[in-house]
Backbone as CSV, one residue per row, in Angstrom:
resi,resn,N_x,N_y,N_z,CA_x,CA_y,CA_z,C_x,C_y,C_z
1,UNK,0.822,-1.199,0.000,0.000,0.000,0.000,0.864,1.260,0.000
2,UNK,1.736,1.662,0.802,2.671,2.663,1.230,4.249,1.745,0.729
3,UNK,5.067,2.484,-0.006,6.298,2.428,-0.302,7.023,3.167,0.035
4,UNK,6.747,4.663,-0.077,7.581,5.362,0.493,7.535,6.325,1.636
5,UNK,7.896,6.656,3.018,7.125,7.535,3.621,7.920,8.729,4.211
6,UNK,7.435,9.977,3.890,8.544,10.933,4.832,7.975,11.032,6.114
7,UNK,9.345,11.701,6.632,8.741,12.074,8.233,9.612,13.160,8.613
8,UNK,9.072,14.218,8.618,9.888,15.776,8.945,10.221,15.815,10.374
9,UNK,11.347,15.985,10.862,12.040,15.819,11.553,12.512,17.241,11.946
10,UNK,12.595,18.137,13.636,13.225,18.951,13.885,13.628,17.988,15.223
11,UNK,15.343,18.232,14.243,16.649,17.396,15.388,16.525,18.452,16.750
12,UNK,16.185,19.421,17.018,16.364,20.304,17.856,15.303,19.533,18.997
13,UNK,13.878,19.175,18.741,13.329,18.391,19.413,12.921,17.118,19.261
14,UNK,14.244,16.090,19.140,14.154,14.658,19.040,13.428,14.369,20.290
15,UNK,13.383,14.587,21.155,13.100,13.448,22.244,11.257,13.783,22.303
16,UNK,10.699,14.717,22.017,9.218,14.865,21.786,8.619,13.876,20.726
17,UNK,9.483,13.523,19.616,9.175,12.743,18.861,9.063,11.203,18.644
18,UNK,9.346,10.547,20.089,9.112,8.805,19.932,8.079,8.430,19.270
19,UNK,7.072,9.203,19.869,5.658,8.066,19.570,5.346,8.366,17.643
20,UNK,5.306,9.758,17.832,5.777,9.601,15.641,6.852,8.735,15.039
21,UNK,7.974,8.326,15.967,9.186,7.992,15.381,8.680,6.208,14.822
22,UNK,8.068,5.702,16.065,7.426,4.407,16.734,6.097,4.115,15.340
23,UNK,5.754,4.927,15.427,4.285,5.093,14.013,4.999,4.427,12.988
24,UNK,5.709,5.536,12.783,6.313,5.626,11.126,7.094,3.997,10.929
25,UNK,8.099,3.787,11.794,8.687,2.822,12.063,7.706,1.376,11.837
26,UNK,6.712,1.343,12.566,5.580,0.526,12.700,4.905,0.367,11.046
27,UNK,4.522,1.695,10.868,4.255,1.589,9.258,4.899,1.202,8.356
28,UNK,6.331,1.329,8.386,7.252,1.243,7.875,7.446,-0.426,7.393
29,UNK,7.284,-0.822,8.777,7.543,-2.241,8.785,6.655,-3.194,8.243
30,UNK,5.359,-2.939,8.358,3.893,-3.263,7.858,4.179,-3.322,6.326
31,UNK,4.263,-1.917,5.446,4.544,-1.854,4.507,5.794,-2.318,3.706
32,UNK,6.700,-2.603,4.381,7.764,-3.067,3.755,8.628,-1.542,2.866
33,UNK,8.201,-0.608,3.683,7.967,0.655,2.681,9.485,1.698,3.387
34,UNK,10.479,2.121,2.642,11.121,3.276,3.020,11.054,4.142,3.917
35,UNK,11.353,4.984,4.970,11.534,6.001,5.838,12.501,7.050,4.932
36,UNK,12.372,8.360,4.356,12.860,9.683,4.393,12.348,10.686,5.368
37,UNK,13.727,10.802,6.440,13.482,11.832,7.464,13.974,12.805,6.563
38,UNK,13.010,13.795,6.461,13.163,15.215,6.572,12.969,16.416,7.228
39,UNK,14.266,17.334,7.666,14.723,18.309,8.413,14.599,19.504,7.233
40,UNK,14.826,20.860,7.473,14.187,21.793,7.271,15.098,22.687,7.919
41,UNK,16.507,23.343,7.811,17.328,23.892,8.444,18.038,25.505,7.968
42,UNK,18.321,26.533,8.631,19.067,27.515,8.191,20.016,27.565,7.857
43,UNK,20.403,28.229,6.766,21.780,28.306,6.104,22.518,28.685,7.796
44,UNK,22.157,30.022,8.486,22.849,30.444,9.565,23.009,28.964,10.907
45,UNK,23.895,29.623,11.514,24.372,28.571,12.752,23.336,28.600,13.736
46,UNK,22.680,27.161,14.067,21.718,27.288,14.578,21.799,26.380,16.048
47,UNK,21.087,26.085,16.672,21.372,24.851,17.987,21.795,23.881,17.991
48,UNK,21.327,23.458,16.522,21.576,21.854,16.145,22.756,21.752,15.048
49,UNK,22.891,22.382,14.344,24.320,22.459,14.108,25.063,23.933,13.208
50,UNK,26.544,24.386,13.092,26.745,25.396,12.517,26.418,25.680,10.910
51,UNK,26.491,24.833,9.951,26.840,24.909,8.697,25.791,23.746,7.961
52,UNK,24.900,24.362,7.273,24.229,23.370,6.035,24.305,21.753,6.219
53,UNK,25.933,21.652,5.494,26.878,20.501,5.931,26.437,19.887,6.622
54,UNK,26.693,20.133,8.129,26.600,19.474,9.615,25.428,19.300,9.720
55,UNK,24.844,20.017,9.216,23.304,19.886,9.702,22.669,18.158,8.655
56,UNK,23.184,18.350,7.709,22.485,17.247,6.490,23.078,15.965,7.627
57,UNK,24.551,16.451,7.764,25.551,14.730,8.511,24.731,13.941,9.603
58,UNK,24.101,15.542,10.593,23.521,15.074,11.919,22.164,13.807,11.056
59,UNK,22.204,14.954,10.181,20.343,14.236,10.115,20.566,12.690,9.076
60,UNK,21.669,12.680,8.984,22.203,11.401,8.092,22.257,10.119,9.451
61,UNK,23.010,10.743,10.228,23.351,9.757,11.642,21.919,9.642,12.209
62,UNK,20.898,10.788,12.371,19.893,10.238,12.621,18.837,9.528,12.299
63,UNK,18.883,9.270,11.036,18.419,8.494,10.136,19.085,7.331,10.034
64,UNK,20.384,7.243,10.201,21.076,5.679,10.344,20.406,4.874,12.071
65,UNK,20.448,5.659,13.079,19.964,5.054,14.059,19.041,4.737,14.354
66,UNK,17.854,5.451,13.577,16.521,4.893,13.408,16.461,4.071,12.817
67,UNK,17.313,3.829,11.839,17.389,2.484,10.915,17.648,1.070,11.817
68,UNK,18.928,1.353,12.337,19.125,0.355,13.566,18.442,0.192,14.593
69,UNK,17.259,1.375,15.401,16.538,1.214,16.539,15.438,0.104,16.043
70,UNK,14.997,0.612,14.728,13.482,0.128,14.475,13.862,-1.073,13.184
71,UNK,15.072,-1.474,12.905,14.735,-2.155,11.786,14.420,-1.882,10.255
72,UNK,14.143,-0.740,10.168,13.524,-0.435,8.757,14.597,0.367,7.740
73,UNK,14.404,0.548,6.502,15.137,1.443,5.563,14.727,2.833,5.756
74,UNK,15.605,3.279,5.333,15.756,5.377,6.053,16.913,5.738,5.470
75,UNK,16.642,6.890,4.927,17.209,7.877,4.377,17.333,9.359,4.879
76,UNK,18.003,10.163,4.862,17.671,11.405,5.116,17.771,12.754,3.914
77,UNK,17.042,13.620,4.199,16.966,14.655,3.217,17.039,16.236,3.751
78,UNK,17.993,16.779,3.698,18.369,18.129,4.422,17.845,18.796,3.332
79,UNK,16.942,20.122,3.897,16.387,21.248,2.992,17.374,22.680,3.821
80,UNK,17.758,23.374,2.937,18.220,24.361,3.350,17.561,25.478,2.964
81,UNK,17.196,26.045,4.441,16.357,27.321,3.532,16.838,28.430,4.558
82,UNK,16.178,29.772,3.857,16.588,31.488,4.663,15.977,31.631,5.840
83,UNK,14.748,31.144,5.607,14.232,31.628,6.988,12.781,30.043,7.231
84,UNK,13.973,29.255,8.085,12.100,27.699,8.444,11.165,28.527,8.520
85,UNK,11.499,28.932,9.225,9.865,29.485,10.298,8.863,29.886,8.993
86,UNK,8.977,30.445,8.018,8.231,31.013,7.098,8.168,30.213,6.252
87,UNK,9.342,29.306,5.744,9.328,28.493,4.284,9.012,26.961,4.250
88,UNK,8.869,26.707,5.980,8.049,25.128,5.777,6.910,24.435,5.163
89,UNK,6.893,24.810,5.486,5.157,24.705,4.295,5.063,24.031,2.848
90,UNK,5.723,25.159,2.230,5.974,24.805,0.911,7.425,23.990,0.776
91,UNK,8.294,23.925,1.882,9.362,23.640,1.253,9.074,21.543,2.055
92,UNK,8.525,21.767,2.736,7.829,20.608,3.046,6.773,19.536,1.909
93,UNK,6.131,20.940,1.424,5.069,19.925,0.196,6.435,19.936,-0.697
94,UNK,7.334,20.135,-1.240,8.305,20.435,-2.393,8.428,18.893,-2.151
95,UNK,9.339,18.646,-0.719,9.923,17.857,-0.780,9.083,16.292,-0.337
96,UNK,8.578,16.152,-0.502,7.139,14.948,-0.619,6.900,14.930,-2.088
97,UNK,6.333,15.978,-3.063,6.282,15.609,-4.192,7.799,15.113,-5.274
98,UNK,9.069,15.605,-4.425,10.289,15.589,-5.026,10.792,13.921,-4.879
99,UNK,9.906,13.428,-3.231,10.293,12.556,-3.162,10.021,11.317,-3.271
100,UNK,8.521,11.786,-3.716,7.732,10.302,-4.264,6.636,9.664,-3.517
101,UNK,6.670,10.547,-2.343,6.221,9.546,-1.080,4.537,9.484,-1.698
102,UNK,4.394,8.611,-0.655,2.805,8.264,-0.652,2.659,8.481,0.347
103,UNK,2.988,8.765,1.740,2.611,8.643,2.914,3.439,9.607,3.338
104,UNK,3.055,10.707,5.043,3.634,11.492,5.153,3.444,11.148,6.808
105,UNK,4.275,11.119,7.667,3.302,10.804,8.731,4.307,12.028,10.212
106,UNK,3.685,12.688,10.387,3.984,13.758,11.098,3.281,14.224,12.643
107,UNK,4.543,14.632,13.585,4.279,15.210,14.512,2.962,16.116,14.631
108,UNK,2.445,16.500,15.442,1.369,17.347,15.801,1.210,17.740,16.787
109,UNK,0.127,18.854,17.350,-0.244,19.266,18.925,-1.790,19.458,18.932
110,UNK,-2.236,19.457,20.063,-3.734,19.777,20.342,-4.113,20.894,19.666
111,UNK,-5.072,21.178,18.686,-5.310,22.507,18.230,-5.220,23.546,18.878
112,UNK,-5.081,24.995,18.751,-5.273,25.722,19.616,-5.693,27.111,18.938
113,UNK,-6.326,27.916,19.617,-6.860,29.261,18.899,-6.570,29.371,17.576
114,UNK,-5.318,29.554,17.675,-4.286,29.942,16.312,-4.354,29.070,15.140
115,UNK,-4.527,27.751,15.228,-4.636,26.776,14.345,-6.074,26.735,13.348
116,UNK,-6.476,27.533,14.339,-8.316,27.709,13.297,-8.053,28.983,12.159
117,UNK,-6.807,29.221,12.730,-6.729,30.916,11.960,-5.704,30.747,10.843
118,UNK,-4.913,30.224,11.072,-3.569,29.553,10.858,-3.750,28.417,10.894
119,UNK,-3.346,27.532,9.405,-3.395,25.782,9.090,-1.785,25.924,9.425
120,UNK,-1.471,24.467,10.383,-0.300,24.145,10.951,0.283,22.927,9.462
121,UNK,1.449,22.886,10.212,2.769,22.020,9.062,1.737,20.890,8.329
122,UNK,0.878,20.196,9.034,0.235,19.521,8.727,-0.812,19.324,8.271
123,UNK,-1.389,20.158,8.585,-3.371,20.977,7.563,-2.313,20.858,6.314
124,UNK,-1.328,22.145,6.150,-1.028,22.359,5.225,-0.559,21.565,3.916
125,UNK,0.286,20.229,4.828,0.814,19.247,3.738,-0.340,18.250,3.164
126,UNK,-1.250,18.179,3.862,-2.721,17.471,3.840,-2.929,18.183,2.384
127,UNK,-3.422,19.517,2.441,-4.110,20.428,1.588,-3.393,20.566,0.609
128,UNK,-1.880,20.025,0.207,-1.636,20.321,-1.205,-0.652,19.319,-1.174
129,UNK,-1.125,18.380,-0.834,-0.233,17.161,-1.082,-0.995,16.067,-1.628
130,UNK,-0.760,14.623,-2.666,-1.294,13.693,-3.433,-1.250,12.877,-2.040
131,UNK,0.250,13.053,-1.241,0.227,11.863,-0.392,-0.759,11.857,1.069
132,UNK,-1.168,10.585,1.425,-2.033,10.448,2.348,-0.989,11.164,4.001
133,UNK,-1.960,11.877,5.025,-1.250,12.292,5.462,-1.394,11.868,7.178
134,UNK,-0.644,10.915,8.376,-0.820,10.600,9.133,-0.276,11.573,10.217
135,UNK,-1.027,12.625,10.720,-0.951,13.154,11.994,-0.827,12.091,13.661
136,UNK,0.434,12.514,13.927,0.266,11.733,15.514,0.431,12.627,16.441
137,UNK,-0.528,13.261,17.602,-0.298,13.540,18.705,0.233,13.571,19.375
138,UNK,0.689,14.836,19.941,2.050,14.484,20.868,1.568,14.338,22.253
């Protein structure tokens, strides 16, 4: 059913992310289907690492250990952009249609005021994406 699946990834808050990590992994395995973690990072020096570069390596190693935690195939895909905060969205749907996926399966939070006003990472990839899109609760 699912072959390929991304899963957007901010290395800055790995440890919020088990129970998405655990999903995807789970799906993963079901399907017999690929893992592409994708991160979303500033050219500038940021928490998680100084340089483009470092940033793709981290998210390479973290994608190798998910490979080894859970068993499954994983890849990683570093987006470099000017400013996340503004360019996720689109640079998120880019990279789902760039990458083939069928399945997208992503972090989330309890709605809140703002989210009725404002569609979050995930309304958004829903709304202009082919691929089916699995929200998990944090």
């Amino acid at each position: 059913m699912f072959q390929k699946i991304v899963v957007p990834v901010d290395l800055a808050h790995e440890a919020v992310l088990q129970k998405t990590l655990t999903v995807a992994a789970e799906m993963a395995r079901l399907y017999q289907a690929a893992i592409c973690f994708v991160g979303v990072a500033s050219a500038s020096p940021g928490p998680v690492a100084r340089t483009p570069e470092d940033y793709a390596k981290k998210l390479r190693a973290f994608a190798e250990a998910q490979a080894a935690t859970h068993g499954v195939t994983t890849e990683a895909h570093a987006i470099q952009s000017h400013d996340p905060a503004v360019e996720m969205n689109k640079a998120l749907e880019r990279a789902v249609t760039e990458l083939g996926a069928d399945l997208v399966v992503m972090q989330s939070h309890v709605p809140n005021v703002a989210d009725y006003i404002w569609a979050g990472h995930g309304a958004h990839v829903a709304a202009h994406s082919r691929a089916s899109v699995f929200l998990v609760r944090d």
